[in-house]
C-alpha positions as CSV (number, residue, x, y, z in Angstrom):
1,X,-218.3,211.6,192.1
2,X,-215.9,211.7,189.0
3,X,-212.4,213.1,189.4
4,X,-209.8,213.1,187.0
5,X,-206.6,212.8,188.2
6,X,-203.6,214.8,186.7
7,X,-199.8,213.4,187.9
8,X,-196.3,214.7,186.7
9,X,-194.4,211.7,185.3
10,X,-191.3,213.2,185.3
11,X,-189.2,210.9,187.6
12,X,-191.0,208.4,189.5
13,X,-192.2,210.3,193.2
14,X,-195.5,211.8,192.0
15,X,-196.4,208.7,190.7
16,X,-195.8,206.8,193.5
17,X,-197.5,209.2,195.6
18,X,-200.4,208.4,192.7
19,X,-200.5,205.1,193.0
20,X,-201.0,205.0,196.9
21,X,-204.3,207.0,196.2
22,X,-205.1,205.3,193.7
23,X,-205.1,201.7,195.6
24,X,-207.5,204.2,198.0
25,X,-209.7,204.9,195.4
26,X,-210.3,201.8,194.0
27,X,-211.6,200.4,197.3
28,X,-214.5,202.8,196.6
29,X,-217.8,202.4,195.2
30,X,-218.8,205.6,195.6
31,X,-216.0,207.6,193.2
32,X,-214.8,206.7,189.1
33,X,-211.1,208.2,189.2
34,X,-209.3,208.7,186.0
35,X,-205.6,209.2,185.1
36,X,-203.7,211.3,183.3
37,X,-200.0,211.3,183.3
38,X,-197.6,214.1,181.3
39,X,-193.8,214.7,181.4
40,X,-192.5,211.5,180.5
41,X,-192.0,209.1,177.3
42,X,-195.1,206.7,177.3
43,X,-192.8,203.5,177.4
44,X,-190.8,204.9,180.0
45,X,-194.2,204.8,182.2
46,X,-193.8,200.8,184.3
47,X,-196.3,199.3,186.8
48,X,-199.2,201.2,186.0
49,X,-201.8,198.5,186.4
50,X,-203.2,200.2,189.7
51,X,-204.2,203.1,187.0
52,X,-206.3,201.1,184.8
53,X,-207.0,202.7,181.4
54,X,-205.0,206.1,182.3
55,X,-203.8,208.4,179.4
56,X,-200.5,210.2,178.5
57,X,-199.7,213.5,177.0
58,X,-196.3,215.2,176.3
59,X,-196.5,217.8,179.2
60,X,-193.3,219.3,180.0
61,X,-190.5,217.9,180.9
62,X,-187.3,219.1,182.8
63,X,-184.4,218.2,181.2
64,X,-181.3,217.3,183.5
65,X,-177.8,216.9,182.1
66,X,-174.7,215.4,184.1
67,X,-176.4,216.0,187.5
68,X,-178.2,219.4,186.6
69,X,-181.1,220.7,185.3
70,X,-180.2,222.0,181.4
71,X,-182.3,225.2,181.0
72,X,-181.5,225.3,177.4
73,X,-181.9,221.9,176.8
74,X,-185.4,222.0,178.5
75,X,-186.7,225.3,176.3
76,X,-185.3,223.6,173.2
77,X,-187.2,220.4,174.5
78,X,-191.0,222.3,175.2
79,X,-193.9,222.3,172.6
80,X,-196.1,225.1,173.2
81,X,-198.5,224.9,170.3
82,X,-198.7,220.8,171.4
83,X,-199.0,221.7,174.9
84,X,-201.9,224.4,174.0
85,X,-203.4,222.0,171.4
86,X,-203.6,218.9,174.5
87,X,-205.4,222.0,176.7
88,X,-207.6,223.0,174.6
89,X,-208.6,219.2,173.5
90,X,-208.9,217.6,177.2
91,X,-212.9,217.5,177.5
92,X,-213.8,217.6,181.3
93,X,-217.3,217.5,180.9
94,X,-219.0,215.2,183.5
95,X,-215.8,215.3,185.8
96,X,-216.9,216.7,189.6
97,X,-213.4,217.6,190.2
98,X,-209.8,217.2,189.0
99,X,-207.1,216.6,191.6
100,X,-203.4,217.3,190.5
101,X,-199.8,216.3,191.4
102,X,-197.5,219.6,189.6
103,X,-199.4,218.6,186.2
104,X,-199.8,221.1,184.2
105,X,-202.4,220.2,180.9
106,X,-205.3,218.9,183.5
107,X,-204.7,221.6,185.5
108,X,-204.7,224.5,182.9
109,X,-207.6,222.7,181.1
110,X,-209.4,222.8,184.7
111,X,-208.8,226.5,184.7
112,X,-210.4,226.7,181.5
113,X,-213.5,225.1,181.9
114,X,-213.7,226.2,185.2
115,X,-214.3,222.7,186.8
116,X,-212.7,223.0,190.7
117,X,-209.6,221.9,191.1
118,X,-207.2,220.7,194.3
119,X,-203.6,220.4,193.6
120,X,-201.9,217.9,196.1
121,X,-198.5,218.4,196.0
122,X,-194.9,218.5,197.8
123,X,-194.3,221.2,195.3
124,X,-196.9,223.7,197.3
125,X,-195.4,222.7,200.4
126,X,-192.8,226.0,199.2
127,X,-195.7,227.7,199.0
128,X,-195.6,228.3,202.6
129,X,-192.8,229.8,205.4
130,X,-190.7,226.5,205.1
131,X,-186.9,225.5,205.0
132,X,-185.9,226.8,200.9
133,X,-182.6,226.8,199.2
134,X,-182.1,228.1,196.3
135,X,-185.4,230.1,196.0
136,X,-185.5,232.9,192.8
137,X,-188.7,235.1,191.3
138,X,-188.6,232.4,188.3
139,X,-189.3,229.3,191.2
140,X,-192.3,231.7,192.8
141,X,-193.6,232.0,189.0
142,X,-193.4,228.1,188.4
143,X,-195.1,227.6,191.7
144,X,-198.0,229.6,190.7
145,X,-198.4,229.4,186.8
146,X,-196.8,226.1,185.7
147,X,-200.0,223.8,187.0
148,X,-202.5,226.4,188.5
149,X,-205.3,225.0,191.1
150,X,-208.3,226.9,193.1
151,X,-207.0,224.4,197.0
152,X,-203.4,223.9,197.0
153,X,-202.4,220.9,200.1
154,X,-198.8,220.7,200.4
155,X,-197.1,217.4,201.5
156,X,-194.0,217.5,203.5
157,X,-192.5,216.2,206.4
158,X,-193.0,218.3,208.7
159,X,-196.2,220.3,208.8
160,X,-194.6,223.9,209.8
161,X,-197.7,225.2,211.2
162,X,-199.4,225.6,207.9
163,X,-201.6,223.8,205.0
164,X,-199.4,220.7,204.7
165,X,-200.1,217.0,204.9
166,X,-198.0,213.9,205.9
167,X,-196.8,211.6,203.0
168,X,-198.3,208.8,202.5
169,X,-195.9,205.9,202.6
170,X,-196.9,202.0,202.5
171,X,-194.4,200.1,203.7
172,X,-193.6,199.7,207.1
173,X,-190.4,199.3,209.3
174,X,-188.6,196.2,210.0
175,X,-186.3,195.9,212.4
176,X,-182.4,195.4,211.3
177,X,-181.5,192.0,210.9
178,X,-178.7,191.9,208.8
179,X,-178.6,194.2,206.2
180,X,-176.8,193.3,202.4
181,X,-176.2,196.0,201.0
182,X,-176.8,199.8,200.1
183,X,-179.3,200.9,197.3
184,X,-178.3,203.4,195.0
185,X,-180.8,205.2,193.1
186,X,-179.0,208.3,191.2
187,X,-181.4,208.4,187.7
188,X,-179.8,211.8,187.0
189,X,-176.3,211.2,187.2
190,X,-174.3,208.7,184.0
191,X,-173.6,205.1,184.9
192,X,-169.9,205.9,183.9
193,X,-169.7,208.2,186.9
194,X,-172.2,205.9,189.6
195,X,-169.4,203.2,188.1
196,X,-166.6,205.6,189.3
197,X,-167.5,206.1,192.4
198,X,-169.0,202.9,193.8
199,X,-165.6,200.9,192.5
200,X,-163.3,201.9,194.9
201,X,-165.7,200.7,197.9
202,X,-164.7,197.1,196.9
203,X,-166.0,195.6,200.7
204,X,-169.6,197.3,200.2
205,X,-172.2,195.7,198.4
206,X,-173.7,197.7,196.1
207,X,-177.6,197.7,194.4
208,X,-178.0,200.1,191.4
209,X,-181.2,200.7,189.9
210,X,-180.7,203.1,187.0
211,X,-183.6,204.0,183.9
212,X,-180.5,203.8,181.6
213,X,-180.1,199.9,182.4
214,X,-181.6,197.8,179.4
215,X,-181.0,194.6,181.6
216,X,-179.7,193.1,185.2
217,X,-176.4,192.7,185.3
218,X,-173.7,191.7,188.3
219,X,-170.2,193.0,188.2
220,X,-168.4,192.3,191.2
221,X,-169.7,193.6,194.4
222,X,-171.9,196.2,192.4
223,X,-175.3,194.5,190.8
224,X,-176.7,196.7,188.4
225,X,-180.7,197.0,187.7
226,X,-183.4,197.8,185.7
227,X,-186.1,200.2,187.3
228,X,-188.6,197.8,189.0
229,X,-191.3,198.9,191.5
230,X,-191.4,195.4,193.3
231,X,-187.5,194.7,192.7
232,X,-186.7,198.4,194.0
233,X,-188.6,198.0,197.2
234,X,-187.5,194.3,197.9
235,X,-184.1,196.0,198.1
236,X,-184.9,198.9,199.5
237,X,-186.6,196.8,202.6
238,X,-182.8,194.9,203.3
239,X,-180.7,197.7,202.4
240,X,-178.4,199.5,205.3
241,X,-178.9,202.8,203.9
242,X,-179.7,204.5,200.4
243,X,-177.4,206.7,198.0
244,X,-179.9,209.1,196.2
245,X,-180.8,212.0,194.8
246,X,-182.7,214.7,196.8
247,X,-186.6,213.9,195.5
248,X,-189.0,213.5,197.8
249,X,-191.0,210.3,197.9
250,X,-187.6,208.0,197.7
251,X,-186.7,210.0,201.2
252,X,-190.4,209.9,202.9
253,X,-189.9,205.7,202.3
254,X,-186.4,205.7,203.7
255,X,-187.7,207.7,207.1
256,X,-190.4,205.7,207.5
257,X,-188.1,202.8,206.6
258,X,-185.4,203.8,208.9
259,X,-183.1,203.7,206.6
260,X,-180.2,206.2,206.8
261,X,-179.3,208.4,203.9
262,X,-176.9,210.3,201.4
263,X,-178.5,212.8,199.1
264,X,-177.0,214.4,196.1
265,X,-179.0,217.3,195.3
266,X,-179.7,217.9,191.1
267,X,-178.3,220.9,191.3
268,X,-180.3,223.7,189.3
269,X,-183.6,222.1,191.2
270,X,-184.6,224.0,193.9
271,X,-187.3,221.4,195.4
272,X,-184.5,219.5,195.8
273,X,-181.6,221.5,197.5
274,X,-184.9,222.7,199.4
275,X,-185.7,218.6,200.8
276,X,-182.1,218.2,201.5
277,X,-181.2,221.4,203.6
278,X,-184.9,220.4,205.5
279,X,-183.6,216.7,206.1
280,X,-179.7,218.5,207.2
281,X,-181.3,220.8,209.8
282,X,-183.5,217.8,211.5
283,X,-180.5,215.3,211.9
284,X,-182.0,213.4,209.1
285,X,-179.4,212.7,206.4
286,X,-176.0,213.5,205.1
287,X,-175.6,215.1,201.5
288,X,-172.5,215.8,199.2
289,X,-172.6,218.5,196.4
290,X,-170.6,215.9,194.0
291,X,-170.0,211.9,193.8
292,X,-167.6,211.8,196.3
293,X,-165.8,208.5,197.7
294,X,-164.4,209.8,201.1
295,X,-168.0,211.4,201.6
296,X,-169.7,208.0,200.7
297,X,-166.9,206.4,203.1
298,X,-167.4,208.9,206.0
299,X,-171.5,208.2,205.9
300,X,-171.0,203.9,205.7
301,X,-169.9,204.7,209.1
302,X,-172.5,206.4,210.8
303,X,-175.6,204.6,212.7
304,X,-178.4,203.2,211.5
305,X,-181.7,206.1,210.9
306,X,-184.6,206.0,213.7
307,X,-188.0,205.1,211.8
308,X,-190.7,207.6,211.3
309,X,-194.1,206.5,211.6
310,X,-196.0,208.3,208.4
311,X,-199.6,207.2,207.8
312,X,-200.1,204.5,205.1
313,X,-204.0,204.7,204.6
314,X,-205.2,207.7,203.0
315,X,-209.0,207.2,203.3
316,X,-209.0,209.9,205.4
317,X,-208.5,212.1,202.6
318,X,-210.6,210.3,200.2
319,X,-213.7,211.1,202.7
320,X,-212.7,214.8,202.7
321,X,-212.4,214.9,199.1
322,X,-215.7,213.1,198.4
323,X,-217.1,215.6,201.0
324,X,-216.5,218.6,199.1
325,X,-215.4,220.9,201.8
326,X,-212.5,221.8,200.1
327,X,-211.9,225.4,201.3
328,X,-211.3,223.7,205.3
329,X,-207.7,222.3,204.3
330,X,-206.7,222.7,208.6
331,X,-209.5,220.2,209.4
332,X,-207.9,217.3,207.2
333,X,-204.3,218.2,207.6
334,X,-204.9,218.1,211.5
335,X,-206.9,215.1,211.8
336,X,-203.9,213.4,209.4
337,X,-200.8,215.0,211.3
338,X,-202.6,213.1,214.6
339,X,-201.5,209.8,213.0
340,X,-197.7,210.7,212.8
341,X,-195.2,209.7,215.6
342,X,-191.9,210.9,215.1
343,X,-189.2,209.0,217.2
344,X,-188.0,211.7,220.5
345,X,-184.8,213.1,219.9
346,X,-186.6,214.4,216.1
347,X,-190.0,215.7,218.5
348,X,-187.2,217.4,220.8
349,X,-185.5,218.9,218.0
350,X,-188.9,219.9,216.2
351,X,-190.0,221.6,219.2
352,X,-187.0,223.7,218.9
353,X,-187.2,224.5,215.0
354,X,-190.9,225.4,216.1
355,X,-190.1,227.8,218.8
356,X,-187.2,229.5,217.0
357,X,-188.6,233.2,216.4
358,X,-186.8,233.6,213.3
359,X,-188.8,230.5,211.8
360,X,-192.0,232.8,212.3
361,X,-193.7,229.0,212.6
362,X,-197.1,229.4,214.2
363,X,-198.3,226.0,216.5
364,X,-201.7,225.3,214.4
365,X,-201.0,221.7,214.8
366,X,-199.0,220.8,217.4
C-alpha cells in the first residue's frame, strides 16, 4: 500500500502525534508512507529525520497574538489563490490512501481526486457528544470544511462512548526521585511576559523552552531554551510538573508521565478551552485564564499527578489501516481502549461522568 500522509504543522502536537506513526510505519515492509506537512515556515519545521524526504506547503496558519488567536491577523495572513494552486497541483495518483492530521491541501486534493481518505485527529474528537467550551456555528464549519475526510477517528483521552482512540504517547513513567525543576512550555505567550511571571518565584527552578529563543541561555534560577525534541523531553522526564498552554499532545505526555499540570488556555481557541475544561472536570489539572503568580504559587503546592498508562505501540492501527476496513472504526478503537489503565480514583470518577444522564454517554466501550 501507498499512503500519503497529510499533518498540520502549526505548533508542534500533530507532529508529534506524526512522528509516533511514523516510527510504526517504517518498521514495515509491507507500506511506502509519505509526508506532507502545511501551516508552518519550512525552517521552523526541527527533527524531522523520522519523515525522510517529506514536503511542505503554506497551508493555513492560525495566527495567535499576545495569548489569543488574531482573526484579523489570520485572514490578512491566508492565500487562497496559493492554497487553491497547491490543491490543484498535489498529484495522488498511485497513492491507496491519504491519512490526515487537521491538514487541509491533502485533504481537499483527496476530495478531488476522490482517493479515500481517514482523518486521525483530536480535532474530530468535537465531532462527537464530548466536554466543549467555547463551541460557535463558525467551529462546527471548521470541523467539517477546513480538512474534509470520507473516516474521521477522534483521539482523546477519554473515549466517551464514541469513535475515539487513545493517544499514542512513547515515553513511559518513572517514578519521582527528585525532581529539578518545572518545564514551561508557553510558545504563544512573549518572553517579556513568561519573564514576568516566573521572576518572582526566585526558590523554583525554572526550564523555558520557547520558538522565539535563538540560543540557550541561564539567568538565575530560570534557563531559557531553544525548542529541542530530545532536550524538551530530557526535561520534561525530571520535571515536577509543567506550565503550558492547553494543546493536546504536551498534556497526553504529562498524564502518562505523571506529571502534574497548569494550563493557560489560547484564548480565541476553542480545542483548547475544550482540553482544559475536560482535564478540570476529571481532577486532572489546574488552569488560569492569565499569567498569574499567586495561581502559579497556589499549584507548586499541590501533589504530585497519578500516571496514566496510554498505549505507546500503534501497530495495532497500522494492521487496521493496511486492512482496509475503514468503515468498522468501533472494532479498532475497542481493541485499542483495552490497552489503557487509568489509575482508580480517575476509573471511579469516569464511571460517574459515564453514568451522568445529562452526558447522554452511551457504554460502547466500557
Amino acid at each position: 500500500m501507498k499512503i500519503l500522509y497529510g499533518v498540520q504543522g502549526t505548533g508542534n502536537g500533530h507532529t508529534t502525534r506524526a512522528r509516533v506513526m511514523a516510527k510504526a510505519f517504517n518498521l514495515r515492509d509491507d507500506v511506502q508512507v509519505d509526508y506532507l506537512f502545511s501551516g508552518r515556515e519550512q525552517s521552523r519545521y526541527f527533527d524531522m529525520q523520522v519523515f525522510g524526504q517529506y514536503q511542505t506547503r503554506a497551508g493555513f496558519t492560525f495566527v495567535h497574538h499576545n495569548g489569543a488567536v488574531d482573526i484579523w491577523r489570520t485572514i490578512k495572513a491566508f492565500r487562497p489563490v496559493r492554497f487553491i494552486r497547491d490543491v490543484m497541483s498535489l498529484d495522488l495518483q498511485g497513492y491507496d490512501l491519504v491519512i490526515n492530521d487537521f491538514e487541509p491541501i491533502s485533504a481537499w486534493a483527496a476530495r478531488r481526486q476522490k482517493v479515500p481518505c481517514i482523518s486521525i485527529s483530536h480535532q474530530d474528537a468535537f465531532r462527537y457528544n464530548i466536554p466543549k467550551q467555547g463551541d460557535n456555528w463558525m467551529n462546527r464549519q471548521v470541523l467539517n470544511y477546513f480538512a474534509p475526510s470520507d473516516v474521521q477517528l477522534g483521539v482523546h483521552w477519554h473515549h466517551f462512548g464514541h469513535a475515539i482512540m487513545p493517544p499514542f504517547i512513547e515515553d513511559e513513567y518513572i517514578p519521582d526521585s527528585g525532581a529539578e525543576h518545572v518545564l514551561v512550555y508557553l510558545p504563544f505567550e512573549s518572553l517579556q511576559d513568561i519573564a514576568q511571571l516566573l521572576d518572582p518565584l526566585s526558590e523554583v527552578n525554572f526550564v523555558c523552552f520557547h520558538p522565539d529563543l535563538k540560543e540557550n541561555t541561564d539567568q538565575g534560577h530560570i534557563k531559557w531554551r531553544r525548542t529541542s525534541k530530545e532536550g524538551f523531553h530530557q526535561a520534561l522526564r525530571v520535571a515536577s510538573g509543567v506550565i503550558a498552554n492547553g494543546g493536546f499532545e504536551l498534556s497526553s505526555e504529562c498524564l502518562k508521565l505523571g506529571k502534574k499540570l497548569l494550563l493557560k488556555p489560547l484564548h480565541g481557541q476553542f480545542e483548547q478551552l475544550s482540553n482544559i475544561l475536560t482535564l478540570e472536570q476529571l481532577g486532572l489539572c489546574q488552569s488560569m485564564s492569565s499569567l498569574d503568580v499567586e495561581e502559579v504559587e497556589t499549584w507548586l503546592e499541590l501533589p504530585p499527578a497519578e500516571p496514566i498508562a496510554f498505549p505507546s505501540d500503534p501497530q495495532l492501527l497500522v494492521d487496521w489501516l493496511l486492512a482496509g476496513q475503514w468503515q468498522d472504526t468501533h472494532s479498532i478503537c475497542s481493541q485499542l481502549w483495552q490497552q489503557v489503565s487509568f489509575p482508580e480514583r480517575l476509573q471511579q470518577r469516569l464511571n460517574a461522568y459515564q453514568a451522568a444522564p445529562s452526558t447522554k454517554m452511551s457504554r460502547t466501550f466500557s
